[in-house]
C-alpha positions in Angstrom: -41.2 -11.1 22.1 -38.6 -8.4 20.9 -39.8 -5.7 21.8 -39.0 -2.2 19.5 -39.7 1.2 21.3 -40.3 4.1 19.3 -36.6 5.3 20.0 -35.1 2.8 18.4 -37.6 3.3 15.5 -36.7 7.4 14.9 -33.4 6.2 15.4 -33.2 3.8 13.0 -35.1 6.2 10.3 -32.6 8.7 10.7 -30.0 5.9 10.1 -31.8 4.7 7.3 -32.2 8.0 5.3 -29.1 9.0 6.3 -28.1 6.0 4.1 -30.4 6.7 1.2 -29.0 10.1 1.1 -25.4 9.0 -0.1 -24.3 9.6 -3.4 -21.0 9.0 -3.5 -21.2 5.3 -5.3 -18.1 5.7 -7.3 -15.8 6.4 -4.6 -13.4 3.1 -3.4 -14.2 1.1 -0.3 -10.9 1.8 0.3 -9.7 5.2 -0.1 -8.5 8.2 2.1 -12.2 8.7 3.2 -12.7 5.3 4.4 -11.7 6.0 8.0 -14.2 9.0 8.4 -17.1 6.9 7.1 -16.3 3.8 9.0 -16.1 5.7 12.3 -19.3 6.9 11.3 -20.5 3.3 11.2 -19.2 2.4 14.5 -21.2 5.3 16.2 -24.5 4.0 14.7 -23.4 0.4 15.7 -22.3 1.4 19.3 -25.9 3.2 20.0 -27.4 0.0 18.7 -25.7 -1.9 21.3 -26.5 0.3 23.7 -30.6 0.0 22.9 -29.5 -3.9 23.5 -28.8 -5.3 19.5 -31.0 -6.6 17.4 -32.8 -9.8 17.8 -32.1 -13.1 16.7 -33.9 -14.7 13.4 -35.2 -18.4 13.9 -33.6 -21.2 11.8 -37.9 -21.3 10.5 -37.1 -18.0 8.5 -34.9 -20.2 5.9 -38.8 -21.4 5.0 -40.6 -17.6 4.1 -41.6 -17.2 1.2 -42.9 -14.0 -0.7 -46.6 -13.9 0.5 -45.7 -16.0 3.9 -47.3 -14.2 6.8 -46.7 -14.7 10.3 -44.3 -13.9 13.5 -41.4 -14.9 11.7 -41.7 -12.3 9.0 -42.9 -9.8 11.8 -39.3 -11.0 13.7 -37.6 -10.5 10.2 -38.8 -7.2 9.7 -37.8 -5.5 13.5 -34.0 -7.2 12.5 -34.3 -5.1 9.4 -35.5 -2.4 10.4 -33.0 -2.1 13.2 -29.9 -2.5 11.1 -31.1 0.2 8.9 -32.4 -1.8 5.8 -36.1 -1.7 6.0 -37.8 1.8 6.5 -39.2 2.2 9.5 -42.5 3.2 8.2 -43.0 -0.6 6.7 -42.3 -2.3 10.3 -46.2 -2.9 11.3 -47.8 -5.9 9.6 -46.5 -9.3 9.4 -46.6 -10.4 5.4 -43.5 -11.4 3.3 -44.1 -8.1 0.8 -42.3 -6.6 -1.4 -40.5 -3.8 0.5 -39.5 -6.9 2.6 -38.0 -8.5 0.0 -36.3 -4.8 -1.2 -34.9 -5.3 2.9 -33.9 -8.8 2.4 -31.4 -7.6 -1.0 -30.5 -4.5 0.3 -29.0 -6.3 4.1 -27.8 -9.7 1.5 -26.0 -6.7 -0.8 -24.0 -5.2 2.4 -22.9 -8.5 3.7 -21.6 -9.4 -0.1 -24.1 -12.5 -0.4 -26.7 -13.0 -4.0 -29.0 -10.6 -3.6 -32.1 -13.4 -4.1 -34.5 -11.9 -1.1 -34.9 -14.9 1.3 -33.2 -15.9 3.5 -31.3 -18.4 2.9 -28.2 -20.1 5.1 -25.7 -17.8 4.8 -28.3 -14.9 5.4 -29.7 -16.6 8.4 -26.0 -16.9 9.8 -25.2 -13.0 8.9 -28.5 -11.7 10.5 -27.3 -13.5 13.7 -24.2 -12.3 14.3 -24.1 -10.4 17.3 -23.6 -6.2 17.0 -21.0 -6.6 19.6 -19.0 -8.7 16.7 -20.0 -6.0 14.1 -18.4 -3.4 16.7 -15.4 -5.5 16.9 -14.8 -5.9 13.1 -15.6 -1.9 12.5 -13.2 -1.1 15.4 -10.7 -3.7 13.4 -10.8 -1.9 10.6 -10.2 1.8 11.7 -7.1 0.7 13.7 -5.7 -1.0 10.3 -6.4 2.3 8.7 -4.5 4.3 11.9 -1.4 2.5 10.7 -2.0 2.2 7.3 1.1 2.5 5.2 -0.2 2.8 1.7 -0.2 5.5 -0.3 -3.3 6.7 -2.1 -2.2 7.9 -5.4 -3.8 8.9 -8.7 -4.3 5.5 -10.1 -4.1 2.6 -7.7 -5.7 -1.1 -7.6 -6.9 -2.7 -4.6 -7.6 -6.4 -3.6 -10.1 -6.5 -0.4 -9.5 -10.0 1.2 -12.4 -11.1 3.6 -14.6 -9.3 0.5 -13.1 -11.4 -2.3 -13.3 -8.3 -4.8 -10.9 -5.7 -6.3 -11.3 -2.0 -7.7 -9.4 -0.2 -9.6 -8.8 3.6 -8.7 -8.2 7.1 -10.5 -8.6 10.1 -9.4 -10.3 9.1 -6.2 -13.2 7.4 -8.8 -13.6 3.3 -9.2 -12.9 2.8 -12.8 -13.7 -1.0 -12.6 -15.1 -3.3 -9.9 -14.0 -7.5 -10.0 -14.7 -10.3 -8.4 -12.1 -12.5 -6.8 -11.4 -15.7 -6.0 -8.2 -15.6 -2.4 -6.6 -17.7 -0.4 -7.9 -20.3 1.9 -7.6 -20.5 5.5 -5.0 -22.7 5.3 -3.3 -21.1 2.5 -4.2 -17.1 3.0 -3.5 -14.4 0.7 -1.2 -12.0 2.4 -1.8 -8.2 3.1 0.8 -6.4 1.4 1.5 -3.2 -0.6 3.3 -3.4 -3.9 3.7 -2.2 -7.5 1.9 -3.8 -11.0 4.7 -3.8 -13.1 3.5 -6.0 -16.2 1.3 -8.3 -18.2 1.8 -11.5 -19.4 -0.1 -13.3 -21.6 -0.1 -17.0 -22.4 2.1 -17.6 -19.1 4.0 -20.5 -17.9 3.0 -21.4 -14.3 6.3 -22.6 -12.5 4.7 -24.5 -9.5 5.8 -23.9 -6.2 7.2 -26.8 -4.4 5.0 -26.4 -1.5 2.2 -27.5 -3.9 4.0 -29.8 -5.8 4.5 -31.5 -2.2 1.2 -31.1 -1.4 -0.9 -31.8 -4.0 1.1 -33.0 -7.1 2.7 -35.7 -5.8 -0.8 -37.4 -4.1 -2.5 -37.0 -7.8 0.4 -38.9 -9.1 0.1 -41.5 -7.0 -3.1 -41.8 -7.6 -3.2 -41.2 -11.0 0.6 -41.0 -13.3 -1.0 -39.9 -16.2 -1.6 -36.1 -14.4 0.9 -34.4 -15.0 0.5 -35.0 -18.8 -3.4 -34.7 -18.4 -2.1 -31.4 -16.6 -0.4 -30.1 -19.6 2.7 -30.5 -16.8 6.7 -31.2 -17.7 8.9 -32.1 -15.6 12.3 -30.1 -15.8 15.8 -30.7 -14.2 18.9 -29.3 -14.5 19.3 -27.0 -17.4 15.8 -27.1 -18.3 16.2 -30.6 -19.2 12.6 -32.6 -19.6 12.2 -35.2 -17.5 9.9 -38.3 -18.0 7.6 -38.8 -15.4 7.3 -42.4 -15.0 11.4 -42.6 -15.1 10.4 -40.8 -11.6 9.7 -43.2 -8.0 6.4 -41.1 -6.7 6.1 -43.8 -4.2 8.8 -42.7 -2.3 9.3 -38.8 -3.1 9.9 -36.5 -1.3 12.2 -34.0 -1.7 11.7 -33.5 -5.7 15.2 -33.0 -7.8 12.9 -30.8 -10.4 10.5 -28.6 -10.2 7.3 -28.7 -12.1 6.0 -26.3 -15.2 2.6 -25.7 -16.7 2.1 -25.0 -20.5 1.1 -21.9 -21.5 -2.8 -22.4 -22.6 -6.6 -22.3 -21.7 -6.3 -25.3 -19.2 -3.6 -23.3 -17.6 -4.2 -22.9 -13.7 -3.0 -18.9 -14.6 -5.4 -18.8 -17.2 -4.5 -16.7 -20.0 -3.0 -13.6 -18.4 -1.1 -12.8 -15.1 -0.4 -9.5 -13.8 2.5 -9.0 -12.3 3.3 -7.3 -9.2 6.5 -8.5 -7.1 6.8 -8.7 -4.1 8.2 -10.8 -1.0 5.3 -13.0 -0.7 5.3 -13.7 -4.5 1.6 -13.8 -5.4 0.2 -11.7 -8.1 -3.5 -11.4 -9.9 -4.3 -13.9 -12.6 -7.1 -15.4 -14.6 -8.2 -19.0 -14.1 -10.1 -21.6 -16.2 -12.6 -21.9 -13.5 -15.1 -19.0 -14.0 -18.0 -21.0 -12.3 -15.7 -20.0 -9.0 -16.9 -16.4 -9.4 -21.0 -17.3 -9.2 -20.1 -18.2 -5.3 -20.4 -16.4 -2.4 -18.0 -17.7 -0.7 -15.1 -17.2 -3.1 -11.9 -18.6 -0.8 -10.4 -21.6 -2.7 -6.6 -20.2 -4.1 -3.5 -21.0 -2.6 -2.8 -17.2 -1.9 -2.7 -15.6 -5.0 -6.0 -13.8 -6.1 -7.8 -14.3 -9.1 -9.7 -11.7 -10.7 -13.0 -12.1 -13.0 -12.6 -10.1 -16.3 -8.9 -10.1 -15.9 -8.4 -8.6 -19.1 -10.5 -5.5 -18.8 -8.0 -5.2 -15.8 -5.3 -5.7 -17.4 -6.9 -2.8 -20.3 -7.6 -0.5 -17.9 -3.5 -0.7 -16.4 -2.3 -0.4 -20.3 -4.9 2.5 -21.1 -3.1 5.1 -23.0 -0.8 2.3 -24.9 -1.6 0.5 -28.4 -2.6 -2.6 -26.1 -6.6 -2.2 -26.6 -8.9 -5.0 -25.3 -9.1 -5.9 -28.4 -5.6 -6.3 -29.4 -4.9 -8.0 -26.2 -7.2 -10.8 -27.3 -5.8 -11.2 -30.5 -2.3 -11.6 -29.1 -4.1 -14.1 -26.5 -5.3 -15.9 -29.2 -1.3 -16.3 -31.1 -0.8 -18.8 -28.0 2.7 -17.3 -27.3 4.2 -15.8 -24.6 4.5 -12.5 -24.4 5.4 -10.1 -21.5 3.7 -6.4 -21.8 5.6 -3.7 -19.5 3.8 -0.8 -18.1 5.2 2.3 -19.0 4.5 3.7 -15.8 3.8 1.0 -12.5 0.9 1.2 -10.4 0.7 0.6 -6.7 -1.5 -2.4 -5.3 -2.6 -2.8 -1.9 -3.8 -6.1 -1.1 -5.7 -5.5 2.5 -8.1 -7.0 5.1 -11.2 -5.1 5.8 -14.1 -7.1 7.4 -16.2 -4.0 8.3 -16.1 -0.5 7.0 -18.8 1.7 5.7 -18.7 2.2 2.1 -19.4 5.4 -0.3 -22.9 4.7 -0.7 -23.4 4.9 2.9 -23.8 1.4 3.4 -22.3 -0.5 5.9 -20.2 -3.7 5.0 -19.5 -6.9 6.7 -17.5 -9.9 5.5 -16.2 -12.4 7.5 -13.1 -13.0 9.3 -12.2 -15.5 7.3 -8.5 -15.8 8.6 -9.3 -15.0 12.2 -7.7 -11.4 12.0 -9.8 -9.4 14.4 -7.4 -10.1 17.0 -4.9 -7.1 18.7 -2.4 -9.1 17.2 -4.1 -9.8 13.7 -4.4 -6.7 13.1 -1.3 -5.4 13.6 0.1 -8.4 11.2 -2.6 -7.2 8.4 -2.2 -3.7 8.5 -0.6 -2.4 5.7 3.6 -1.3 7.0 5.1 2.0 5.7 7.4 1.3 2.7 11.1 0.9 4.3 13.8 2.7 2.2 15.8 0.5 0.8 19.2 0.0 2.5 22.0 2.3 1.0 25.4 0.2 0.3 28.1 0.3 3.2 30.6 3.1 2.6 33.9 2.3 2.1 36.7 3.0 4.8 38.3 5.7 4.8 41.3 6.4 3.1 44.1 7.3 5.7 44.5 11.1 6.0 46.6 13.0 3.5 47.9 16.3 3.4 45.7 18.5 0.6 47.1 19.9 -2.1 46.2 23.2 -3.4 44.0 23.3 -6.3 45.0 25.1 -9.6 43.7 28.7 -10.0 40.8 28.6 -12.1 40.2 24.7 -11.8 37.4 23.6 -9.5 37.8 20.4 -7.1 35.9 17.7 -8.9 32.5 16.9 -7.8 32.2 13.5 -5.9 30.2 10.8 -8.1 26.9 10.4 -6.5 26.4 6.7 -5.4 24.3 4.4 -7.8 20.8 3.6 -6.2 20.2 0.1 -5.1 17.5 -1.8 -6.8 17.0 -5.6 -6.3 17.2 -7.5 -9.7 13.7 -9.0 -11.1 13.0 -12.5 -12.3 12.5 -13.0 -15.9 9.4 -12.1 -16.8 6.8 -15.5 -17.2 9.0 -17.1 -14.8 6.2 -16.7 -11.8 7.3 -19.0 -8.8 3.8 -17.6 -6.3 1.2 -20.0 -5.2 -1.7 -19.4 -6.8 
């Protein structure tokens, strides 16, 4: 039997109302205070490990029920109470009560599972992880922020990867909190830092031709009628439509087209793309799939990031403009194309945090979905310092001559300063990022 020594119960009631005691709910996970809070966490979680962890729950505890008595929920309840999510005032007894099932939420809420109070698979597998793996990921996280590179300015949106979910920032407050659907493993959203620049409505989706490799061409082979079920073309040179049976799918293999989706509600876009370039060329979209957002697991994209209740988003970044929710839904609604600039861009940071401690003193855990918590993963997902931009190669100089004397009263000429270098952007609708 685990056995829980009064230490380890003051302990973890200090921890615990230490916890309670936070009121600072609106500020982002990810923010110039996450760092202080996190090492906070990793204190906690290093004298935990040093009273030897937390035991581990039985497969049995999938069964308890509210009401269910026995050694299982007496097990349950030291685990809780340990991690700080049951007070320690309700460890004696052994019945599935309600402050039990307050515990059950409360740990299910930090590890960014339904908050349903039982335990279920996924909470089974999160109350057995090991501290020493919590360390690890907590540790992970404080050495991405050491070398952070990203700027926390007065408006700023954020895309957490192993957490699936974005927030949007001002003035050091969360204006909006979203749901998101990322990469998979095999195709992983990339951390990066970058700059929302628009939003488009009603937008084509030029499909890369690693998916069009990948997954296109198998459906047609299977099926030729998918592209048009797709609301697909096919377009060549010039633009020029091209019909897809004319095309040998059999045998294809290096495509001599590349593949556009309609604008429309079927769209794998949806409705509304923000737009944010950058080197990896992803960006936030909507997506006709909402059910994705009811799962707890939310990794099915091909690297790009969708975002539940895109549009208040996209509100929030054109607050201050004519371009209300409700006028962007009536312009949604026209079916047309159109590309909205922001009058003033907004940085994006799209980052991998698998533990940190958040404003409301709670301490969060995803998963490592990409296998990041590595010395070497996590100096390829920390967020680089922005690199100035190369200035143009000055021209030789011009062999010496002798210099004349300038006219009395006439001052030498200023030198014309150099024009700044700025990398041309792509049409706007004409998105070429995995999604």
């Amino acid at each position: 039997m685990y056995r829980v020594c009064l230490r380890h119960v003051l302990a973890a009631a200090v921890s615990f109302a230490a916890m309670l005691s936070a009121s600072r709910a609106e500020e982002p996970g990810y923010g110039p205070r996450t760092y202080d809070r996190t090492l906070e966490a990793l204190i906690a979680h290093e004298d935990i490990a040093g009273r030897g962890g937390w035991p581990k729950v039985p497969g049995s505890a999938t069964a308890l029920k509210p009401e269910s008595q026995g050694p299982d929920v007496a097990l349950l309840k030291q685990r809780l109470m340990l991690s700080g999510d049951l007070p320690p005032a309700a460890l004696p007894g052994d019945v599935y009560d309600d402050v039990v099932i307050a515990a059950v939420k409360r740990f299910q809420r930090r590890h960014g599972l339904s908050e349903l109070g039982t335990v279920g698979r996924l909470t089974l597998k999160a109350l057995n992880v090991p501290v020493e793996v919590r360390l690890n990921q907590l540790t992970a996280t404080l050495e991405r922020l050491k070398g952070n590179g990203f700027s926390f300015t007065e408006r700023y949106v954020v895309v957490n990867i192993p957490g699936a979910s974005a927030e949007a920032v001002e003035n050091g407050a969360v204006q909006r909190r979203h749901l998101a659907v990322v990469g998979r493993p095999d195709r992983p959203s990339p951390v990066l830092q970058a700059s929302i620049t628009s939003v488009n409505l009603n937008p084509y989706w030029t499909v890369p031709m690693s998916i069009v490799k990948a997954d296109i061409i198998p459906h047609m082979r299977k099926d030729p009628g998918f592209v048009a079920k797709s609301n697909m073309k096919l377009l060549g040179a010039e633009n020029r439509e091209i019909d897809p049976a004319s095309v040998n799918w059999a045998s294809l293999s290096s495509p001599y087209f590349y593949v556009r989706q309609e604008p429309g509600p079927s769209n794998s876009l949806g409705q509304l793309k923000i737009d944010m370039p950058n080197s990896e060329a992803v960006y936030m979209h909507d997506t006709p799939k909402k059910s994705l957002f009811r799962n707890d697991v939310r990794f099915n994209s091909s690297g790009c990031a969708r975002i539940e209740g895109v549009r208040d988003l996209a509100a929030w970044l054109l607050d201050g403009t004519e371009w209300t929710p409700a006028a962007i839904e009536a312009e949604i609604a026209k079916g047309e194309r159109r590309n909205i600039p922001l009058k003033k861009a907004v940085p994006v940071a799209w980052v991998y945090m698998t533990g940190w401690q958040d404003a409301e003193g709670l301490v969060q855990f995803r998963d490592d979905i990409y296998g990041l918590d590595t010395p070497q993963g996590i100096v390829t997902s920390t967020i680089q310092p922005r690199r100035p931009r190369p200035r143009p190669a000055a021209a030789p100089a011009a062999p010496a001559m002798a210099k004349l004397p300038q006219p009395v009263g006439r001052p030498a000429a200023p030198k014309a300063a150099a024009a700044p270098a700025s990398a041309p952007l792509p049409p706007p609708g004409t998105a070429v990022a995995i999604q």
